[in-house]
C-alpha positions as CSV (number, residue, x, y, z in Angstrom):
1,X,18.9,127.0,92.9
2,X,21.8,125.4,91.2
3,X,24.8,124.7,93.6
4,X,28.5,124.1,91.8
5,X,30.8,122.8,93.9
6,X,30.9,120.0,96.6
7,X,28.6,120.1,99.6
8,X,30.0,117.9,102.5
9,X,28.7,116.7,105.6
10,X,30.5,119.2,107.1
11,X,28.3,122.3,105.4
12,X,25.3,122.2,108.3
13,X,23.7,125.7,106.8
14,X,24.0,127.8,104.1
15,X,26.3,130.0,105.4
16,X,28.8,127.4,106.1
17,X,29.3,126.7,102.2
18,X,29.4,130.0,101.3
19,X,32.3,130.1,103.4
20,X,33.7,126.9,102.1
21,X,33.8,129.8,98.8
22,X,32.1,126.6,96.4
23,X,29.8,129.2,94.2
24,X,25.7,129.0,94.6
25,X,24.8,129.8,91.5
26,X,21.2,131.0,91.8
27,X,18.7,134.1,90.0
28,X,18.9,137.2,91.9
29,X,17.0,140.2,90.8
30,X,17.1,144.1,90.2
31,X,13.9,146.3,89.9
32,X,15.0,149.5,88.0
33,X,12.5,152.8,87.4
34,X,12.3,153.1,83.5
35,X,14.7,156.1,83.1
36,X,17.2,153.9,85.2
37,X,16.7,150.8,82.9
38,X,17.3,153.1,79.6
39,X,20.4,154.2,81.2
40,X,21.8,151.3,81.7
41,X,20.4,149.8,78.3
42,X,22.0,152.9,76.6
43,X,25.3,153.3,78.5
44,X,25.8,149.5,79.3
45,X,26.6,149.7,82.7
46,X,26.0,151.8,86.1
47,X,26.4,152.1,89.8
48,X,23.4,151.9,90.7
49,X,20.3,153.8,91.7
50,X,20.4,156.7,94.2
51,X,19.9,154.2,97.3
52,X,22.8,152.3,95.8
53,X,25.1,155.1,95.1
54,X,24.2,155.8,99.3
55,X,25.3,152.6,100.3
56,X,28.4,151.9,98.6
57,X,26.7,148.8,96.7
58,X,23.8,147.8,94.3
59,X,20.7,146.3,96.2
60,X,19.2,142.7,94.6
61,X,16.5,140.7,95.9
62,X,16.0,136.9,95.6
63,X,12.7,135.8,94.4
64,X,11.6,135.2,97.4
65,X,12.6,138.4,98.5
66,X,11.5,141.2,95.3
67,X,7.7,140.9,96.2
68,X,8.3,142.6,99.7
69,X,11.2,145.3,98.1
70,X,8.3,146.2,95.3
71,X,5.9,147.2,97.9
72,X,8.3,148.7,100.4
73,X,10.2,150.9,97.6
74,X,8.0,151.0,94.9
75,X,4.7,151.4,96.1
76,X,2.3,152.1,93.6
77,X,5.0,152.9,90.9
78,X,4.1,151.3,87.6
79,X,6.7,151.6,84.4
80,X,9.6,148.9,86.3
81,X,11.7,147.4,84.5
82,X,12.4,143.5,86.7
83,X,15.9,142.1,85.8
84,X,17.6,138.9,86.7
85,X,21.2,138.1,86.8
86,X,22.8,135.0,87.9
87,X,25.2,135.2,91.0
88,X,28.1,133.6,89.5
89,X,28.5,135.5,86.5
90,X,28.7,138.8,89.0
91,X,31.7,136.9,90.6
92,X,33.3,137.6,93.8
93,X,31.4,140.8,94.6
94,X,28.1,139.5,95.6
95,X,28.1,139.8,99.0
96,X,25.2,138.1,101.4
97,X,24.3,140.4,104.1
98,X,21.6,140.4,106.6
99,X,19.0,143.3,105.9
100,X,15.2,143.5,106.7
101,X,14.2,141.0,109.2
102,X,17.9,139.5,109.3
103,X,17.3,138.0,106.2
104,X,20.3,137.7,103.7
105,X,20.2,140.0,100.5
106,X,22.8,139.9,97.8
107,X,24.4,143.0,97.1
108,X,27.3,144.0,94.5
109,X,30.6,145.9,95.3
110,X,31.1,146.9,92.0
111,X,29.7,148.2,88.4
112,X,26.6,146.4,87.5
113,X,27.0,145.3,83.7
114,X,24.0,145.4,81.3
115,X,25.4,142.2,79.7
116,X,25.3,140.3,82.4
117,X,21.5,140.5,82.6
118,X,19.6,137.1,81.3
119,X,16.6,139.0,80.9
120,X,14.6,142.4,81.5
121,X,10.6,142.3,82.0
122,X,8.2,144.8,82.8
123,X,6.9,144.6,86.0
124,X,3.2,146.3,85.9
125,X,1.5,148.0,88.9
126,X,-2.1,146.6,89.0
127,X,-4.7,146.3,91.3
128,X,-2.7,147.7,94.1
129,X,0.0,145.0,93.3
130,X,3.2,144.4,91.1
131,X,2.6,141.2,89.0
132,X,5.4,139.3,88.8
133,X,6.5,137.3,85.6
134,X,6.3,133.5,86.1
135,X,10.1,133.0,84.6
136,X,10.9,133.9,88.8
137,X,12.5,130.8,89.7
């Protein structure tokens, strides 16, 4: 994780230099069904999946986060397209927000832009597993 800005003494946690609004620039991911990837490939943007289209936002996981969204909504799905993104080319509209567990997940008030993705990689059902790429930082 990359941070831009100046961390102070006063910054004790996380959440107190998001709220000193310094950007954490950091990978986030996005695991798309297939016929949701072409979509967006094709049309170059999109609001999301159904689940994000219920919610008002589009879901992302961390890195540490993605293995346990794969098996809770994706169980034994293979043909997933994983994307990253950086946070601080989707701007102001990343929220973090305490999901699963209390644990802070980024989601995006707005269009999700298929050129702001850095890359797209299948992620293969195997074994009773997804298998990760190693580019996860």
């Amino acid at each position: 994780m990359l941070y831009r800005g100046n961390v102070t003494d006063k910054c004790q946690s996380l959440d107190d230099y998001v709220a000193t609004r310094h950007v954490i620039v950091m990978q986030i991911y996005k695991i798309f069904l297939g016929p949701e990837w072409a979509a967006l490939d094709a049309d170059g943007q999109t609001l999301g999946a159904p689940i994000d289209l219920a919610d008002g936002y589009i879901h992302f996981s961390t890195a540490a986060q993605a293995g346990e969204t794969a098996a809770k909504y994706f169980s034994g799905v293979d043909g997933l397209m994983l994307v990253a993104f950086e946070t601080d080319q989707l701007g102001d509209a990343i929220k973090w927000e305490a999901s699963r567990g209390d644990d802070l997940f980024p989601h995006l008030y707005r269009t999700l832009l298929r050129s702001e993705a850095l890359w797209a990689k299948p992620l293969p059902f195997e074994n009773g597993a997804h298998i990760f790429p190693p580019e996860m930082t």
